[in-house]
N, C-alpha and C positions, 0 to 999 in steps of 0.2 A: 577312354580305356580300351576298348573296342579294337579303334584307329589303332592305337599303338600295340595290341596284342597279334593285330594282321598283319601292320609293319615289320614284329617280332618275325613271324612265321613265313614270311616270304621275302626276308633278307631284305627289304626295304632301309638298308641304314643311312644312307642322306635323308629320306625324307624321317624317319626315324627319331632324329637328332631334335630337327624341329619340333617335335609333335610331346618327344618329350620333354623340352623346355618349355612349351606352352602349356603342358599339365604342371609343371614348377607353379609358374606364373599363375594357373588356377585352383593352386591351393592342393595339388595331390603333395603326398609327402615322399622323400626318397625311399621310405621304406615302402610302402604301396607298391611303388614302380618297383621297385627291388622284388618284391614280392608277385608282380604282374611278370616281370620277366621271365622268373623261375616257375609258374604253373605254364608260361606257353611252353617253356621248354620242354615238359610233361608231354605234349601234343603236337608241337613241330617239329623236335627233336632237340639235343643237348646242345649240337654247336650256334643253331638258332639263339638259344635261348644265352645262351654266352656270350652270343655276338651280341645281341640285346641287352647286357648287363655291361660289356666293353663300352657300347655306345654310351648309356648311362654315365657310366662313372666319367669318363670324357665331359659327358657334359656337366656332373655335377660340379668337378674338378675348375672348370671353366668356371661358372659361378662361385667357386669357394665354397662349394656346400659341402659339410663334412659327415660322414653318413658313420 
């Protein structure tokens, strides 16, 4: 969670992507990461915190996760 609220914050979205399909695969839920998105954006700012929530649903979408 960490990982991916620094990737949030410092526009890391390639590695991003991965990091938050590995928290899928570990049991986080889409609402969490939903919800981890929007408090970084609190603290790195909005378009951070947007871009973090694009990359998300991207990848939910990929897996057919429907949120």
């Amino acid at each position: 969670m960490i990982t991916i609220s620094i990737l949030v914050a410092t526009g890391k979205e390639r590695q991003l992507r991965n990091h938050v399909l590995a928290a899928l695969r570990f049991g986080l839920s889409p609402q969490q990461l939903i919800e981890m998105m929007i408090h970084a954006a609190h603290y790195s700012g909005w378009p951070s915190g947007m871009n973090g929530l694009r990359v998300l649903q991207d990848a939910l979408d990929e897996r057919g996760i429907e949120v």
